[in-house]
C-alpha positions as CSV (number, residue, x, y, z in Angstrom):
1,X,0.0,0.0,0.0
2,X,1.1,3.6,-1.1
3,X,2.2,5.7,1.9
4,X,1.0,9.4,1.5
5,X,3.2,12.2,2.9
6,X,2.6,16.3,3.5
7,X,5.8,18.1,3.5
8,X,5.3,21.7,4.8
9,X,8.0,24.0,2.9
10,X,8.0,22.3,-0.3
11,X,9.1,25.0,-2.2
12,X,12.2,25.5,0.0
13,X,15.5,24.1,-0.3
14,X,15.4,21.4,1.9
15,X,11.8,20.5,1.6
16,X,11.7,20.3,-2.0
17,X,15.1,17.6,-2.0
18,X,12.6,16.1,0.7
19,X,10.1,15.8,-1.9
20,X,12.3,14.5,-4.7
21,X,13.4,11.8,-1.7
22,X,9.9,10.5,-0.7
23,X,9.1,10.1,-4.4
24,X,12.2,8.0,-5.1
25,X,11.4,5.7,-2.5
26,X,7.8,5.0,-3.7
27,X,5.4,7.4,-1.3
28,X,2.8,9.7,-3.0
29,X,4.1,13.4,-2.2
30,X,1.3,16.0,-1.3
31,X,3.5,19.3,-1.4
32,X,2.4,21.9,0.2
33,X,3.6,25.8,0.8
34,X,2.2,29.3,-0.3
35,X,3.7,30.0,-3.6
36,X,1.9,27.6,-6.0
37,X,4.4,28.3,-8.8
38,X,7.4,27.5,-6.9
39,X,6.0,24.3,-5.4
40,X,7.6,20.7,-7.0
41,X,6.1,19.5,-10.0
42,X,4.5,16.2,-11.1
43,X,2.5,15.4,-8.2
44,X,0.0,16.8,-6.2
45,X,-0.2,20.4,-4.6
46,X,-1.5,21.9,-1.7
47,X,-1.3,25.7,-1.9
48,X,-1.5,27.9,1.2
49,X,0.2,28.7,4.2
50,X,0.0,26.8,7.7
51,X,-3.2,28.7,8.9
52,X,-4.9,27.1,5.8
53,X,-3.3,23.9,6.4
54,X,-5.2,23.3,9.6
55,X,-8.9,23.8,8.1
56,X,-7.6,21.6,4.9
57,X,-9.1,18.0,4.3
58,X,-6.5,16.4,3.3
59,X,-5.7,12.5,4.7
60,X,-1.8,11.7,4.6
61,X,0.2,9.2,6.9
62,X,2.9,11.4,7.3
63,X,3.6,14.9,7.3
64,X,7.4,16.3,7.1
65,X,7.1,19.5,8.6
66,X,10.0,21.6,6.9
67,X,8.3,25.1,6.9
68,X,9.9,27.9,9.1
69,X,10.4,31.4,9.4
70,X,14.4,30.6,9.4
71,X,16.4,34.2,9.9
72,X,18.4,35.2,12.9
73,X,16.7,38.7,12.6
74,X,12.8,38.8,13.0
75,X,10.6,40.4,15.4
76,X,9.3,38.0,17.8
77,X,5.6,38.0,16.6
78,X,6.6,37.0,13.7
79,X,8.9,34.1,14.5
80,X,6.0,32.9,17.0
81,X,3.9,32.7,14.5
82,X,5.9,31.1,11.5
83,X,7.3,28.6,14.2
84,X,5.4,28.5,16.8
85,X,1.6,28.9,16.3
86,X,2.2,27.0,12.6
87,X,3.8,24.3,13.8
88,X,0.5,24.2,16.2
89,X,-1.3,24.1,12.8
90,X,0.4,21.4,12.1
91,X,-0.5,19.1,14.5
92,X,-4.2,20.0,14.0
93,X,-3.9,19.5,10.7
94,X,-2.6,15.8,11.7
95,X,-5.3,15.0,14.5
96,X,-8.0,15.9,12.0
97,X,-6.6,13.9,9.0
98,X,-5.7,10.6,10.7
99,X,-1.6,11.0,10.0
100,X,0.3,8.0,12.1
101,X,3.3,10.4,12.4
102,X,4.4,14.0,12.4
103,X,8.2,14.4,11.6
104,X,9.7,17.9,12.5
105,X,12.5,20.3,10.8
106,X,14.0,21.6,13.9
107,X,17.3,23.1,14.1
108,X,20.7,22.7,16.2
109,X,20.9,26.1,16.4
110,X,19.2,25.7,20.0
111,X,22.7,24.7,21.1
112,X,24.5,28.0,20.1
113,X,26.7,29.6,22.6
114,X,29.7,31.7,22.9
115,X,32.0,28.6,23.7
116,X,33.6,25.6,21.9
117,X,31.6,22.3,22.3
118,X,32.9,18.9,20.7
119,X,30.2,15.9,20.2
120,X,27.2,17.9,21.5
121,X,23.9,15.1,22.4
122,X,20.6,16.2,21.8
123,X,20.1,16.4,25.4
124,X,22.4,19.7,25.8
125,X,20.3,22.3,25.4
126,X,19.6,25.2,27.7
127,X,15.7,25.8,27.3
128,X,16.4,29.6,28.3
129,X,18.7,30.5,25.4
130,X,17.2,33.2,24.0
131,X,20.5,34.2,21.9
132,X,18.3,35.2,18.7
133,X,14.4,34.9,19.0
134,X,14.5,32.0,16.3
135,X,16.6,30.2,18.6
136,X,14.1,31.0,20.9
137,X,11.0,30.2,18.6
138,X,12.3,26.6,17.8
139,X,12.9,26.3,21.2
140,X,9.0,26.6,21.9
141,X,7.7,24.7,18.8
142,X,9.8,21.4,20.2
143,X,8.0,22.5,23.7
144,X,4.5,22.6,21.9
145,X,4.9,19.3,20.2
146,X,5.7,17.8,23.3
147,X,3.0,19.1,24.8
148,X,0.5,18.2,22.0
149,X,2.0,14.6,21.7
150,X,0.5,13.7,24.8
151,X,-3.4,14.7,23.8
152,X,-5.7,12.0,22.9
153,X,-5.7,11.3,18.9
154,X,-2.5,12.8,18.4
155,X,0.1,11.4,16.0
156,X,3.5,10.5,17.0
157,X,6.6,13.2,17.0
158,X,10.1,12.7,15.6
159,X,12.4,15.5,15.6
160,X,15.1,16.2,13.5
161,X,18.0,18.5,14.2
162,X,20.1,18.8,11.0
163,X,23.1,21.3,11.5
164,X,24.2,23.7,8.2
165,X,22.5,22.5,5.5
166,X,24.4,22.6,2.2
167,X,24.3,21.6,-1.5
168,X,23.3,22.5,-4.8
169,X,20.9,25.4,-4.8
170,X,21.7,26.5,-1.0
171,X,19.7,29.8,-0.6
172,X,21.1,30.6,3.0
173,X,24.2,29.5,4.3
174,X,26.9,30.3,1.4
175,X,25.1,33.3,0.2
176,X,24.7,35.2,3.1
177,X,29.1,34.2,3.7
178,X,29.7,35.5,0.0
179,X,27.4,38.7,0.9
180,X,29.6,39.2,3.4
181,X,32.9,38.5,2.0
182,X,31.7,40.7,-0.9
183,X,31.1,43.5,1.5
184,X,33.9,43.8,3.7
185,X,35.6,40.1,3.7
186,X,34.8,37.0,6.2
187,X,35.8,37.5,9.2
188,X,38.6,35.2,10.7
189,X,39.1,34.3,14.3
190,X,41.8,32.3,16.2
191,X,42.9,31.6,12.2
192,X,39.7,30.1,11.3
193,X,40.6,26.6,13.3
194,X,37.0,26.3,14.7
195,X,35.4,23.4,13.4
196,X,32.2,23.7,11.6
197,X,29.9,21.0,11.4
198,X,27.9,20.7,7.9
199,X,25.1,18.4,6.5
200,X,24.9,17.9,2.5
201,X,20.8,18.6,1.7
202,X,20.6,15.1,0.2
203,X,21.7,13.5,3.5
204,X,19.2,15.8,5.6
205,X,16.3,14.8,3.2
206,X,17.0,10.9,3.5
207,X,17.3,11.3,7.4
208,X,13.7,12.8,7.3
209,X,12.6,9.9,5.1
210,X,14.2,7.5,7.9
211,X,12.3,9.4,10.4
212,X,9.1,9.2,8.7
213,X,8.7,5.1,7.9
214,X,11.5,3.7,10.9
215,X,9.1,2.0,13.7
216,X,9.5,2.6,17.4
217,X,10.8,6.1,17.2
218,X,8.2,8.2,18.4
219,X,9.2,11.1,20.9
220,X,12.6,11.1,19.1
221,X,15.1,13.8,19.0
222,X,17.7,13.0,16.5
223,X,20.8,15.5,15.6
224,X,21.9,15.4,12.2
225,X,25.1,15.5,10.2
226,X,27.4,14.6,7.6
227,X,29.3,14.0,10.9
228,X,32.5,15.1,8.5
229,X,33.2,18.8,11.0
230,X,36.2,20.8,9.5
231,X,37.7,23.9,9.9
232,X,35.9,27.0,9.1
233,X,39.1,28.4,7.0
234,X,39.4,24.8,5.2
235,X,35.9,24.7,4.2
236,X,36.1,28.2,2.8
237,X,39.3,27.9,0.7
238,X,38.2,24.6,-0.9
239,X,34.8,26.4,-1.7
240,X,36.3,29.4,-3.3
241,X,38.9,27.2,-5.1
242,X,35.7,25.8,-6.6
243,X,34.3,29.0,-7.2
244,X,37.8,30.3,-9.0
245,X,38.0,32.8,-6.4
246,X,40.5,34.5,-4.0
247,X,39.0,34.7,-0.2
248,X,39.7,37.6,1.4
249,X,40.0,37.5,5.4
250,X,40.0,40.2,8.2
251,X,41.4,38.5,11.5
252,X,39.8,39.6,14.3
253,X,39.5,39.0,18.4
254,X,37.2,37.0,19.1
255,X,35.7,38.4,22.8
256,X,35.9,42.4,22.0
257,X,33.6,42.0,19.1
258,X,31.2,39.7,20.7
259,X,30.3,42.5,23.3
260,X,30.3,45.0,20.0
261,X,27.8,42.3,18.6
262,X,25.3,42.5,21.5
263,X,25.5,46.5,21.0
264,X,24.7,46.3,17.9
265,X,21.6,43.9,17.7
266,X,20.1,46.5,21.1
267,X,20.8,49.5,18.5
268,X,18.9,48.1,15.4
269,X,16.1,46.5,17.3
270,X,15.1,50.3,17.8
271,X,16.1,51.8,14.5
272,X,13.4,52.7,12.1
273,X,12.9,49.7,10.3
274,X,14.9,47.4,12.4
275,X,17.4,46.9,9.9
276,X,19.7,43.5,10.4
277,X,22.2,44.4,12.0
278,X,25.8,43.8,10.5
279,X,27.2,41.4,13.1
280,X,25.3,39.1,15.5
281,X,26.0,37.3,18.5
282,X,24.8,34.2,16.7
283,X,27.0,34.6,13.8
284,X,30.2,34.7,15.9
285,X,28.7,31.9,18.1
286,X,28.8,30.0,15.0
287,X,32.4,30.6,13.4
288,X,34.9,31.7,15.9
289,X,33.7,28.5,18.1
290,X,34.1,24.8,17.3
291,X,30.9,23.4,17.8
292,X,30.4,19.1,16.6
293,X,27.1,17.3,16.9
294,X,26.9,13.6,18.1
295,X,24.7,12.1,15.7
296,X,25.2,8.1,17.0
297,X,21.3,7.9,18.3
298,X,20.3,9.0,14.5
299,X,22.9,6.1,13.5
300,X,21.6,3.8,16.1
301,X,18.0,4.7,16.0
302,X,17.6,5.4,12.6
303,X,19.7,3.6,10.7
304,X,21.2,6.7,9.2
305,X,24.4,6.8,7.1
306,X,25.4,10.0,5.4
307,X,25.7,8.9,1.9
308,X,26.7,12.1,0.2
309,X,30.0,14.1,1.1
310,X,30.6,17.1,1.7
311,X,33.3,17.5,-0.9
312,X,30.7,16.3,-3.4
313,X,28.3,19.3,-1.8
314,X,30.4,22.1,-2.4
315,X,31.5,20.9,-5.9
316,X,27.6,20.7,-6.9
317,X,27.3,24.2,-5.2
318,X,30.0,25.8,-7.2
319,X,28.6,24.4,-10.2
């Protein structure tokens, strides 16, 4: 019998390789998201945003919840909202369409901090960190579906944690470090030794497959990876090898600018438009610190094995 999944997001990066994933492997792919035109072809549609989704009619076994307001700058009603309140949506949808099992896209940026961790477990997370209110907002939506797990008629909840997604296509991640490089060069701290810990989209998509058909998982929390970390400089200079580009670097401390940082994001949040402001906390949490997940539950559990490397993921980017 034909297994019917929702994905949420389906025009997005990751939940349209989702998409192409699930079909490969035989389900029937409802895709769902609010620009009809940018949503995967060949299959069915299911246009509208999460407030829709929760009224719809639509029964599915599954539903791979990828959509997200996914920005480290937002105003909180918004993220709440996106996040929050529509993952909420989600699970209504779910009750009232008799899905087995609701698989979620949450994200390891709940473990930020100003600090180097190695081999971090899902367990480590500080359920006050409110370092950026998506950290914050993704925080709550794992607290909600927790919460709406345990009411009658709900389906079961696995979550996903898949840390700097990358690939062919990649929206984000490298264009927001070429916008920057562009601007005034990437900024370098302690040399660039920190290691980075990045997941190629194809291996995130078939970890989200894993999730949706692998029995006995529900109430799962699974971190993903290509569990491949490497130094921030290494990864840049092979990428802009790729690209046929020379990187420029500014060296900077570390500590000094992390106060400037949290300056900065009070000053914008009041300036006439809130404007993003040039450097985050966040953004120095994530490159002047090594930070590695542990992904041997998702292994154990899941069966995953990351099948696409990460050398083959920047090649396909630069291309």
């Amino acid at each position: 019998m034909t297994t019917t999944a929702l994905v949420t997001g389906a025009s997005g990066f990751l939940g349209g390789h989702v998409v192409a994933e699930l079909r490969a492997h035989g389900y029937r792919v409802i895709s769902n998201g609010r620009n009809a035109a940018a949503l995967p072809t060949g299959g069915p549609t299911l246009v509208g945003d999460l407030d829709a989704l929760a009224s719809a009619e639509v029964p599915a076994d599954v539903v791979v919840h990828c959509a997200a307001l996914s920005t480290p700058w937002a105003r909180w009603s918004e993220l709440e909202h996106a996040n929050v309140t529509g993952t909420g949506r989600v699970m209504d949808f779910a009750r009232r369409n008799g899905v087995r099992r609701v698989v979620h896209v949450s994200s390891p940026s709940i473990y930020a901090a100003p600090r180097d961790a190695l081999g971090i477990t899902e367990d480590q997370v500080d359920p006050g960190n409110r370092l950026t209110g998506y950290i914050r907002s993704k925080i709550a939506a794992e607290a909600l579906l927790r919460r709406e797990r345990e009411r009658p008629g709900s389906p079961e909840v696995v979550v996903l944690r898949p840390r700097g997604i990358v690939g062919a296509g990649d929206p984000s991640l490298v264009p927001r470090l070429l916008e920057v490089h562009d601007r005034i060069g990437i900024p370098l701290f302690d040399g660039g030794r920190a290691l980075v810990d990045l997941t190629s989209v194809e291996n995130a998509a078939m970890a989200l497959r894993l999730a949706a058909e692998t029995p006995g998982v529900d109430g799962g929390v699974f971190n993903v990876t290509n569990d491949d970390p490497r130094p921030f400089r290494e990864l840049l200079d092979q990428l802009f090898a790729l690209l046929g580009r020379t990187p420029r670097y500014r060296r900077l401390p570390t500590r000094p600018l992390y106060a400037v940082a949290g300056l900065l994001e009070k000053v914008h949040a009041v300036l006439p438009g809130r404007p993003e402001p040039p450097l985050m906390r966040y953004t120095l949490s994530t490159v002047a610190f090594s930070q590695t997940l542990d992904i041997t539950r998702a292994r154990e559990q899941l069966g995953y094995r990351p099948l696409v490397g990460l050398d083959e993921s920047l090649a396909s980017y630069a291309r």
